[in-house]
N, CA, C and O atoms as a DFTB+ gen file, in Angstrom:
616 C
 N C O
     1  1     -41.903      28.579      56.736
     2  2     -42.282      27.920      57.955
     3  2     -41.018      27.612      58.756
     4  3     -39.963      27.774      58.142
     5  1     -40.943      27.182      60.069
     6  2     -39.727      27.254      60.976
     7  2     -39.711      26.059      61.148
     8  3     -40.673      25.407      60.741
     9  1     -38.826      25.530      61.679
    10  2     -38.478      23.713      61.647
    11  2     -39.108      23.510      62.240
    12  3     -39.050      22.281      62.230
    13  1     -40.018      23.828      63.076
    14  2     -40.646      23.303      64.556
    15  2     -41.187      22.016      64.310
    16  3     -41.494      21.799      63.138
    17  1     -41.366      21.169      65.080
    18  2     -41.664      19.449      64.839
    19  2     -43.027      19.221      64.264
    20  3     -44.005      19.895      64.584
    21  1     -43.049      18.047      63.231
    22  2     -44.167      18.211      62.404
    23  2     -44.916      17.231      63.349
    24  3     -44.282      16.264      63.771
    25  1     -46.400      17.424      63.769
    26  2     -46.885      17.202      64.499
    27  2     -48.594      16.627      63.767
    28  3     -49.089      17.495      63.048
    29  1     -49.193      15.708      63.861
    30  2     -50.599      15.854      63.432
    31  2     -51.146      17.151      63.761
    32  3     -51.314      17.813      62.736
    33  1     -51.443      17.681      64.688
    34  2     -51.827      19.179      64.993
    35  2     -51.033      20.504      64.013
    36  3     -51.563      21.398      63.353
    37  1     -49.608      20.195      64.240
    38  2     -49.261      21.375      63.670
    39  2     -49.718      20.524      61.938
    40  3     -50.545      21.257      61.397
    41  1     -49.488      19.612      61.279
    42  2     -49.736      19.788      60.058
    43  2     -51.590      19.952      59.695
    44  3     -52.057      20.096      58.566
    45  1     -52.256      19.891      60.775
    46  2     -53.928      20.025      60.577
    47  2     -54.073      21.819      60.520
    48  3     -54.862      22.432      59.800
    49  1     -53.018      22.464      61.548
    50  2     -53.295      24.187      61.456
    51  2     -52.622      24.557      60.632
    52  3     -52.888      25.739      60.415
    53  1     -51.728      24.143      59.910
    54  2     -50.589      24.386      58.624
    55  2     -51.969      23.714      57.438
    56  3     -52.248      24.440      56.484
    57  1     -52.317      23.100      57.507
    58  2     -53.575      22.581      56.232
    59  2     -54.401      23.635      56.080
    60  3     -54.628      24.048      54.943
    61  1     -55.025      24.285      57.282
    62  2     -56.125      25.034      57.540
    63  2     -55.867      26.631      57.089
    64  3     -56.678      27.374      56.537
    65  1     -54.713      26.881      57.429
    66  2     -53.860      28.150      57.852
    67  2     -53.748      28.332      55.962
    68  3     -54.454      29.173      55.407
    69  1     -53.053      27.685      55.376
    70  2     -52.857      27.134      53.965
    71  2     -54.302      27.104      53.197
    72  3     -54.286      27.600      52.070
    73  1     -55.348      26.668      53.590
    74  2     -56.381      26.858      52.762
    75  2     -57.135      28.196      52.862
    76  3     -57.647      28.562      51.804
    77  1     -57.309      29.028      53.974
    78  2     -57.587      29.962      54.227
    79  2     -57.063      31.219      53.356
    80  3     -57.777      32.047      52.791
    81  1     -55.637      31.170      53.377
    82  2     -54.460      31.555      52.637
    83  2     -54.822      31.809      51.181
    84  3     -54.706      32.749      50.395
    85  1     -55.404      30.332      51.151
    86  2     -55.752      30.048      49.320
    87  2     -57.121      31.259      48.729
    88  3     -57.347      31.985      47.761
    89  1     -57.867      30.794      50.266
    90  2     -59.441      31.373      49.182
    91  2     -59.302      33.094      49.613
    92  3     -59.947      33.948      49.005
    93  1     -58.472      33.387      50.615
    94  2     -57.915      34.993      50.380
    95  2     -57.519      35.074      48.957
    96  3     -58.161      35.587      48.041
    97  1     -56.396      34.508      48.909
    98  2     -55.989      34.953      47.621
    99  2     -56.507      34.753      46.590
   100  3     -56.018      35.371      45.644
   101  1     -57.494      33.988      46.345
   102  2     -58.547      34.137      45.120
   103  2     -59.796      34.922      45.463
   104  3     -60.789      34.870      44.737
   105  1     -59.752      35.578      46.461
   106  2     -60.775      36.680      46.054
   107  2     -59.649      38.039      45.853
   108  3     -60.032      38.657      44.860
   109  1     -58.887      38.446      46.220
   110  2     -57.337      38.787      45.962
   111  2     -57.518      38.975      44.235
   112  3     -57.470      39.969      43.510
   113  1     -57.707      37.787      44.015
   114  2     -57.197      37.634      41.909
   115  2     -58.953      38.479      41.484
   116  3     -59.108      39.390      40.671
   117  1     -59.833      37.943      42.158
   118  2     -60.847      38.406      42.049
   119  2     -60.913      40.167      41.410
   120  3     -60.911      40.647      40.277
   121  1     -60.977      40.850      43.048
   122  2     -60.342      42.214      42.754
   123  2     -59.216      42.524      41.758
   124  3     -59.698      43.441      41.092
   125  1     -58.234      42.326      41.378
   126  2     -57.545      42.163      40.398
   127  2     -58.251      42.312      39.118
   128  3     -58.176      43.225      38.296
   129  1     -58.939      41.255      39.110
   130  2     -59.796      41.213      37.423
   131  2     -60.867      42.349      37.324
   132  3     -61.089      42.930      36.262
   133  1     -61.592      42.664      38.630
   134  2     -62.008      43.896      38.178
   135  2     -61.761      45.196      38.081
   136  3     -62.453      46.059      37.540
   137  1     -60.387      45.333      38.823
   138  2     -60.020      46.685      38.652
   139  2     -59.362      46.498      37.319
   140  3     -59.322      47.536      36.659
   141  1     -58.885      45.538      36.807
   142  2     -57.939      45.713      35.471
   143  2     -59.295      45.978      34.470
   144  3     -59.140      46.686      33.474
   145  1     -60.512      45.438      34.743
   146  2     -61.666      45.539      34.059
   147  2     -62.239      47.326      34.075
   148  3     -62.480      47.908      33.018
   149  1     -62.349      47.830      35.093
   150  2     -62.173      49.098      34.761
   151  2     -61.014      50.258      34.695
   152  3     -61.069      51.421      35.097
   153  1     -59.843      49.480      33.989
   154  2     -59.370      50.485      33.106
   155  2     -58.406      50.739      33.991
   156  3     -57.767      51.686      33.534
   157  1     -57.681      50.195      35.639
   158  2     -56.709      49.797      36.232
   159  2     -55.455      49.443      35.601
   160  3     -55.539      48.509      34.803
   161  1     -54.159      50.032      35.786
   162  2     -53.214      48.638      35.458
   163  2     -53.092      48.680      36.888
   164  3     -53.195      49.661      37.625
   165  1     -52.773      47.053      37.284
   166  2     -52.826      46.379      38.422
   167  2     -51.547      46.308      38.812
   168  3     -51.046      47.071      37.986
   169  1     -50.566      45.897      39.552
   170  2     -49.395      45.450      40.152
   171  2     -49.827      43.890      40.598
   172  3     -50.595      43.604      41.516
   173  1     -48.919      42.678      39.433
   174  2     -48.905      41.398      39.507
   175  2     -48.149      40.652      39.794
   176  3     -48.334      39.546      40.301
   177  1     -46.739      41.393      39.373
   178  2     -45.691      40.699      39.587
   179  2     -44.718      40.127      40.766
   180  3     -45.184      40.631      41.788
   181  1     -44.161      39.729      40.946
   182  2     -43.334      39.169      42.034
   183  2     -44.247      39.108      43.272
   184  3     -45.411      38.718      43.184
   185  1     -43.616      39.554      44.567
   186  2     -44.316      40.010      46.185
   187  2     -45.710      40.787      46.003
   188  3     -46.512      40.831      46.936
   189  1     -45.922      41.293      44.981
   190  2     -47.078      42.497      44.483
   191  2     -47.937      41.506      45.107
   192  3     -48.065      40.290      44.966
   193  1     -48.602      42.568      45.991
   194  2     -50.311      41.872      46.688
   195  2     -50.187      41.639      48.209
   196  3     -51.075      41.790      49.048
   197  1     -48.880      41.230      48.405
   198  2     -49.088      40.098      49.871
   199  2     -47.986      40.530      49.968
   200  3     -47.195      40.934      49.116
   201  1     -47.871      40.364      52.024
   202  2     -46.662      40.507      52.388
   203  2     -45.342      39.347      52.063
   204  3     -45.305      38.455      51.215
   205  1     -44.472      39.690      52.930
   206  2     -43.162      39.010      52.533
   207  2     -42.916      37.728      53.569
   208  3     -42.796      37.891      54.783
   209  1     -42.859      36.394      52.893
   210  2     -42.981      35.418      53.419
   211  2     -42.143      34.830      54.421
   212  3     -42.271      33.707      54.910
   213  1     -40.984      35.978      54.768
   214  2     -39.826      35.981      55.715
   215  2     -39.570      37.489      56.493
   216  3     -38.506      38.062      56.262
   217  1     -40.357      37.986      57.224
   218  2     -40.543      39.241      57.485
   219  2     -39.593      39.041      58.543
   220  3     -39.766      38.016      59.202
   221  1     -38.565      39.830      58.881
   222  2     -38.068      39.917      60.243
   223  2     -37.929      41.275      61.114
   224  3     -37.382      41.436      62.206
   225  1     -38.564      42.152      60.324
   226  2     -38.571      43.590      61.346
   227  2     -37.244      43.983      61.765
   228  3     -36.817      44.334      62.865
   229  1     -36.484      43.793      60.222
   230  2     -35.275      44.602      60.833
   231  2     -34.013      43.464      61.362
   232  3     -32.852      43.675      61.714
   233  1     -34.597      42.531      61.272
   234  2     -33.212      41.216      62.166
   235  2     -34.086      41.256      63.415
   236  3     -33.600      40.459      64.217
   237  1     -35.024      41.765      63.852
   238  2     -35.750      41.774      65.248
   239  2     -36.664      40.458      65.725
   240  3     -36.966      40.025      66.837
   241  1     -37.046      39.907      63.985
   242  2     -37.832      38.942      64.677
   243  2     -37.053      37.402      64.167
   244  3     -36.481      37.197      63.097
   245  1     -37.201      36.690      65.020
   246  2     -36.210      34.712      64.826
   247  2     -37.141      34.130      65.093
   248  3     -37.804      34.444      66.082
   249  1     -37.453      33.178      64.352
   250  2     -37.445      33.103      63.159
   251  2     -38.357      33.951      62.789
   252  3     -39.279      34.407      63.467
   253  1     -37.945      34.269      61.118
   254  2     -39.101      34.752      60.509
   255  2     -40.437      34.782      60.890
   256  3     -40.866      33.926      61.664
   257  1     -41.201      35.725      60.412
   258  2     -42.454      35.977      60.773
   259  2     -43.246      36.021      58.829
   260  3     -43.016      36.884      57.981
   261  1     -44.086      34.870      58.697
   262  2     -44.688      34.535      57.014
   263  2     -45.617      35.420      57.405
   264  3     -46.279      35.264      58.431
   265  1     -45.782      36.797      56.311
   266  2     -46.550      38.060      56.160
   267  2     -47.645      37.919      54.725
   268  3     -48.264      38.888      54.285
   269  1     -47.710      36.769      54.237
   270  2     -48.066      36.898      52.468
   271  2     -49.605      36.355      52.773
   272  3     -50.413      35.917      51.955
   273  1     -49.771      36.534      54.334
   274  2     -51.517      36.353      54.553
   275  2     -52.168      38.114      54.650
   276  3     -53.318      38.510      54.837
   277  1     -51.213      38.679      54.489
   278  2     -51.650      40.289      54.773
   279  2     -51.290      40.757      52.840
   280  3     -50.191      40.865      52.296
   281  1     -52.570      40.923      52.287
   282  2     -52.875      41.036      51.042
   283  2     -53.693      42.568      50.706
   284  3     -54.452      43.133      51.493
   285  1     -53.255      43.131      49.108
   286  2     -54.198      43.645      49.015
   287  2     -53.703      44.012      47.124
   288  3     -52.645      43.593      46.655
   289  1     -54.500      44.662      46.485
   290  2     -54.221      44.851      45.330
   291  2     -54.373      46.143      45.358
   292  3     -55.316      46.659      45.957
   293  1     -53.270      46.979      44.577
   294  2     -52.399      48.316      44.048
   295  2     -52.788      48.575      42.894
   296  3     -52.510      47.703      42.070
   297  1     -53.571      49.843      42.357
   298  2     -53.915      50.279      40.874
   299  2     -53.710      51.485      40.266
   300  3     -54.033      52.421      40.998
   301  1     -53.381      51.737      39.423
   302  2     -53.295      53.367      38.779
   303  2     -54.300      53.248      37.951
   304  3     -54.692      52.142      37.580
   305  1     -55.001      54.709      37.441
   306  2     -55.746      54.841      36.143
   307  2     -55.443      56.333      36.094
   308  3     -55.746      57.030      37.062
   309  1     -54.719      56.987      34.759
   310  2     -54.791      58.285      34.707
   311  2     -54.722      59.240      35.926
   312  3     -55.393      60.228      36.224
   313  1     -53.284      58.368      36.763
   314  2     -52.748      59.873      38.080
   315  2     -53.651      59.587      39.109
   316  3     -53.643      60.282      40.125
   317  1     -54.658      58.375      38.937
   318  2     -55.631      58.298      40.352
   319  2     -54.357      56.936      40.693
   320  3     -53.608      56.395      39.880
   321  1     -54.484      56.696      42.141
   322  2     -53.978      55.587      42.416
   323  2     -54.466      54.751      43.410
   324  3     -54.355      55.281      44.515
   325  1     -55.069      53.412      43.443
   326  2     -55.836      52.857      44.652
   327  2     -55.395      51.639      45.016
   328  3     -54.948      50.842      44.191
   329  1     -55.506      51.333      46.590
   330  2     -55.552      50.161      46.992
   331  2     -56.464      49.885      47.972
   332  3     -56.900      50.606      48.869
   333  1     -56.751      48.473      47.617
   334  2     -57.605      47.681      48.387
   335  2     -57.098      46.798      49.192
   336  3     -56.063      46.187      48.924
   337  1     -57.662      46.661      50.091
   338  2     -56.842      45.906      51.251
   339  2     -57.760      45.075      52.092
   340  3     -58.666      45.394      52.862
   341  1     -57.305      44.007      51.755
   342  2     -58.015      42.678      52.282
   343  2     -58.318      42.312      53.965
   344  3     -58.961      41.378      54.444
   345  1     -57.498      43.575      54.725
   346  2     -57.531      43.839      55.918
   347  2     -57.485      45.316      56.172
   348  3     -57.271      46.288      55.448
   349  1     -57.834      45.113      57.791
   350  2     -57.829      46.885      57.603
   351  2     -57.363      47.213      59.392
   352  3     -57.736      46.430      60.265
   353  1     -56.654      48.261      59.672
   354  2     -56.382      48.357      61.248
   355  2     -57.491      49.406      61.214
   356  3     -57.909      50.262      60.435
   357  1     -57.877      48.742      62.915
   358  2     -58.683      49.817      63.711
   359  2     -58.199      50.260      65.021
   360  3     -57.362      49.550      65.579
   361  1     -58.516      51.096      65.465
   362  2     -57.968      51.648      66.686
   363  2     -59.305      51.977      67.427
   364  3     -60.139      52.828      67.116
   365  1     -59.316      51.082      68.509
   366  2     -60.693      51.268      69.257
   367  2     -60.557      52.668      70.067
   368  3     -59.573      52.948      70.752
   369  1     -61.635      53.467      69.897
   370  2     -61.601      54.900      71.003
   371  2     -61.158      54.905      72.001
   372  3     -60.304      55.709      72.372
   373  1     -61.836      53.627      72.949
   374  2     -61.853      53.788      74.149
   375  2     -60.803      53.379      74.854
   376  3     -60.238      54.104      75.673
   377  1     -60.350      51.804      74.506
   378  2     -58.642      51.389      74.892
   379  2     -57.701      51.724      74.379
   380  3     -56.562      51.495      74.785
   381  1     -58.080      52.491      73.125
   382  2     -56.612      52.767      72.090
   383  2     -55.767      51.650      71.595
   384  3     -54.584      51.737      71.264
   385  1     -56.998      49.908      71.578
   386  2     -55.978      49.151      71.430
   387  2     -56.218      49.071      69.574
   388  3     -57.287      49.107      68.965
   389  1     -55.055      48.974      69.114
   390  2     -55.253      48.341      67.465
   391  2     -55.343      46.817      67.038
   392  3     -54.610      45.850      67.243
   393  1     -56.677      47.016      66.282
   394  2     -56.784      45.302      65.769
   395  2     -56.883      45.415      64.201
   396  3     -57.259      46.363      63.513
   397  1     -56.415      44.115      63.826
   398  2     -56.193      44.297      62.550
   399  2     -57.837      43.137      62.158
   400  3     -58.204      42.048      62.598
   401  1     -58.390      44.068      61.187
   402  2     -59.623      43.340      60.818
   403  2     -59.931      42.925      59.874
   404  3     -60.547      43.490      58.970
   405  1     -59.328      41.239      59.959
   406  2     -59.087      40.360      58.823
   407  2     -60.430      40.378      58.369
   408  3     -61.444      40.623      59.024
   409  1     -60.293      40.033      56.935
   410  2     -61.253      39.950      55.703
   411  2     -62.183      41.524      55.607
   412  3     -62.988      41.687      54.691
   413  1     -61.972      42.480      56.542
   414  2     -62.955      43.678      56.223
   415  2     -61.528      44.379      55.104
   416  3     -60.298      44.415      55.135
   417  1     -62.772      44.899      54.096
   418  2     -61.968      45.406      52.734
   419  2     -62.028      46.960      53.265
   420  3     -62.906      47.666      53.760
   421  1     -60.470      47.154      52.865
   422  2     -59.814      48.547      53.139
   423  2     -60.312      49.272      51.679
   424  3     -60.673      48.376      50.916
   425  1     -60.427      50.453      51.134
   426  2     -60.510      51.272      49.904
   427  2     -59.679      52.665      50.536
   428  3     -60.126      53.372      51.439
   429  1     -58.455      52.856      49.879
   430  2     -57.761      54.015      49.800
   431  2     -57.559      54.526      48.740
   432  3     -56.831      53.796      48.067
   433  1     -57.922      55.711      48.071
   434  2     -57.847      56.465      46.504
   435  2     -57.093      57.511      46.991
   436  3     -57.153      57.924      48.149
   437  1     -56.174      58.069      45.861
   438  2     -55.266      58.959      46.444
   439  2     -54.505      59.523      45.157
   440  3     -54.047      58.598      44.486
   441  1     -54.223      60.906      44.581
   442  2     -53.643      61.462      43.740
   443  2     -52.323      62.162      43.920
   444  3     -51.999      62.753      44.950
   445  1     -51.644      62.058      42.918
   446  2     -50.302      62.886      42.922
   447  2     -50.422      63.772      43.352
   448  3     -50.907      64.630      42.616
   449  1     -50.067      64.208      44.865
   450  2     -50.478      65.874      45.003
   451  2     -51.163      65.885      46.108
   452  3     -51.134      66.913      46.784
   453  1     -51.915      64.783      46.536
   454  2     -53.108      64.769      47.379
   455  2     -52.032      65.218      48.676
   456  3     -50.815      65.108      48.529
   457  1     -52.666      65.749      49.995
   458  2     -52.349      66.030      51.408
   459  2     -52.524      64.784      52.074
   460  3     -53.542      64.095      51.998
   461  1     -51.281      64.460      52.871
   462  2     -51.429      63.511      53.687
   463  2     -51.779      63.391      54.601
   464  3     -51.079      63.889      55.483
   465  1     -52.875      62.776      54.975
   466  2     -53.461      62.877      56.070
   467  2     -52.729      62.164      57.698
   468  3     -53.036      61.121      58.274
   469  1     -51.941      62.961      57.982
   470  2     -51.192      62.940      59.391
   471  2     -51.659      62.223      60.564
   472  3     -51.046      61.487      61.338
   473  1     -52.974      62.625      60.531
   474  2     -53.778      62.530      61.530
   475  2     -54.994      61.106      62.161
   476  3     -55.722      60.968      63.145
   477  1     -54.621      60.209      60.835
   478  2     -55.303      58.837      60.306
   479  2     -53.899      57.743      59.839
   480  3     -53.832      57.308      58.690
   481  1     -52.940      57.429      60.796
   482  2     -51.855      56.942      60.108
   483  2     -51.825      55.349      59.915
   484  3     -50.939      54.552      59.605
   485  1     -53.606      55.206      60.335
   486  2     -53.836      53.718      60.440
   487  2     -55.060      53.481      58.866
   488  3     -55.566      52.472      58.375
   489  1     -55.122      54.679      58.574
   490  2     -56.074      54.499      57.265
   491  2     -57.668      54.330      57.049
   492  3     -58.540      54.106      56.209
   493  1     -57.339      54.685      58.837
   494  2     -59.175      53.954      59.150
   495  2     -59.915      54.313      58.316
   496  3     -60.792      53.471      58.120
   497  1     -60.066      55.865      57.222
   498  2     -61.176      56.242      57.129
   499  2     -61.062      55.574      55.443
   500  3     -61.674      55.978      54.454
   501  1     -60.059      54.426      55.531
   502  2     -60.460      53.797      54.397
   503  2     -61.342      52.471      54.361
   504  3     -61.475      51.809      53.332
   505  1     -61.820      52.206      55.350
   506  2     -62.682      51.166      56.119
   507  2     -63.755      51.257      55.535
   508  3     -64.410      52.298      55.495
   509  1     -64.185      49.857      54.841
   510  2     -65.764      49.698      54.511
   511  2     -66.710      48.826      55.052
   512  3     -66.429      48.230      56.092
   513  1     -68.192      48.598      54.300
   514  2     -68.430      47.752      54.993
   515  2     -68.596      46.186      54.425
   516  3     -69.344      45.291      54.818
   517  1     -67.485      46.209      53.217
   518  2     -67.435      44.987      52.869
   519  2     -66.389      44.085      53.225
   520  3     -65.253      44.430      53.551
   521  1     -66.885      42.728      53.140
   522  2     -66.219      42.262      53.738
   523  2     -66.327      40.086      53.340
   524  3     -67.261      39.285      53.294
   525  1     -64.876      39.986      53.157
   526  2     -64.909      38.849      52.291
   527  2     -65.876      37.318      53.045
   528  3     -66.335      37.129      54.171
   529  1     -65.864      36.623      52.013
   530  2     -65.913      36.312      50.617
   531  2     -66.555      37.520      49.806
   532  3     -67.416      38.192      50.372
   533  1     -66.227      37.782      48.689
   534  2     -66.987      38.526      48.042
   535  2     -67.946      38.318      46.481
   536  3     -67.496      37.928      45.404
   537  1     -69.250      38.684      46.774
   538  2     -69.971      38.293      45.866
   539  2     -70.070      38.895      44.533
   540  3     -69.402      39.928      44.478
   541  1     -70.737      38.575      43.323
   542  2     -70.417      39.744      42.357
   543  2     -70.729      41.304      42.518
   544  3     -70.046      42.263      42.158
   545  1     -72.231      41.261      43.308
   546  2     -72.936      42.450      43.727
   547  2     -72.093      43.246      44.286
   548  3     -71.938      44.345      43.753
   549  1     -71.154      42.847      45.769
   550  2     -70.622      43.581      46.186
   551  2     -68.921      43.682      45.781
   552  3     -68.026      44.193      46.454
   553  1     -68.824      42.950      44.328
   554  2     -67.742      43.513      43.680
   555  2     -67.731      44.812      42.985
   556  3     -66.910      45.681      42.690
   557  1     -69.140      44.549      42.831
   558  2     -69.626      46.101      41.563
   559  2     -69.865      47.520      42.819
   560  3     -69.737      48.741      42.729
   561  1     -70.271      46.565      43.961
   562  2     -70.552      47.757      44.849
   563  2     -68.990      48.524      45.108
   564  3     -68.799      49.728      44.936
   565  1     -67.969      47.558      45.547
   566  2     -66.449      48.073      45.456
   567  2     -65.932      49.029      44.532
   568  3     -65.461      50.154      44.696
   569  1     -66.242      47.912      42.938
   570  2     -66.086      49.138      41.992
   571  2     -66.749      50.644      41.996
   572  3     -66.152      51.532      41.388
   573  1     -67.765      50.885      42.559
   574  2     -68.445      52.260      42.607
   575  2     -68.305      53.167      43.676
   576  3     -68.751      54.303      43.837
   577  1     -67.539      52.382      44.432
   578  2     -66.782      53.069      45.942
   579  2     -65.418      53.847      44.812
   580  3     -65.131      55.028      44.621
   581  1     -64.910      52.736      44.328
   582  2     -63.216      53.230      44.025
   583  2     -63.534      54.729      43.000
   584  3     -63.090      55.855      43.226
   585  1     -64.443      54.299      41.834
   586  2     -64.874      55.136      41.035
   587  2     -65.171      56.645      41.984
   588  3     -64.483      57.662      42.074
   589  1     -66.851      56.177      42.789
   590  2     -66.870      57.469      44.010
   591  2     -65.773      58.274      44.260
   592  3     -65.883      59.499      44.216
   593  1     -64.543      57.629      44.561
   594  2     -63.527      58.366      45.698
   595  2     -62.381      59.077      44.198
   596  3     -61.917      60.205      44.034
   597  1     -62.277      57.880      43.398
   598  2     -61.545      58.532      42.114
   599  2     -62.003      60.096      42.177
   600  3     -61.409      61.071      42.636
   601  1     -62.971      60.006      41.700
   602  2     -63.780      61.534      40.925
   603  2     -63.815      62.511      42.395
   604  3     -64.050      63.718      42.337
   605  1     -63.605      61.952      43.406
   606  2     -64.147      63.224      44.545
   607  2     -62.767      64.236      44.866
   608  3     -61.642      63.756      44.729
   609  1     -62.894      65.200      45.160
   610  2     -61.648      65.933      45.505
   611  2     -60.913      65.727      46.397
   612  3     -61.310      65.800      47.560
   613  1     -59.099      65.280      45.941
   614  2     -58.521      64.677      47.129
   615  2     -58.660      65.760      48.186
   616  3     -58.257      65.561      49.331
């Protein structure tokens, strides 16, 4: 956070901003437990999941810019490799403007070898239609997306 003056307001959107933060990241641990549940190893350690809580783009941005609200969980199983992403960019047709679409869950599956798709450098077509909080139903529904895309030909 930047020194800026502690304020009733700023500490009520710093409370809010902070709890929001929280129940991301426990649906975050959520996903986690079920991809390690089917047979995932996950990435846990350190920064793994969330951005970097002092982002500066290079020395470009003063102060820091806190990135560790932009989350997602990273998995291997046998040469498949996936992430889920707790946000997702879109690029509207018509203005060409990009929005980033908090809480809609990203699914990207992808193999050693696979072709990169050049032409999608925003990932859209990893866009679903779930979208947090997430319930058990549509945890299992996630799991059968990742599985789906595992087995399909990159």
């Amino acid at each position: 956070m930047s020194d800026r003056r502690r304020t009733p307001e700023t500490q009520d959107f710093d409370a809010a901003r902070d709890a929001y933060r929280q129940a991301r990241n426990d649906q975050r641990l959520l996903i986690v437990d079920a991809l390690k549940s089917a047979g995932f190893t996950v990435k846990t350690r350190g920064n793994a999941g969330r951005g970097l809580t002092k982002y500066s783009s290079g020395g470009r941005l003063a102060p820091p810019f806190d990135l560790s609200g932009w989350m997602w969980v990273a998995g291997e199983r046998a040469g498949v490799f996936v992430t889920v992403s707790l946000q997702v960019l879109d690029q509207d047709p018509s203005s060409l403007n990009v929005h980033a679409l908090m809480d809609r869950i990203g699914v990207h599956v992808f193999r050693a070898g696979d072709e990169i798709d050049n032409t999608d450098p925003l990932l859209e077509r990893a866009t679903t239609d779930l979208q947090l909080p997430l319930n058990t139903a549509e945890i299992e529904t996630l799991l059968a997306l990742i599985e789906a895309k595992a087995k399909a030909p990159g």
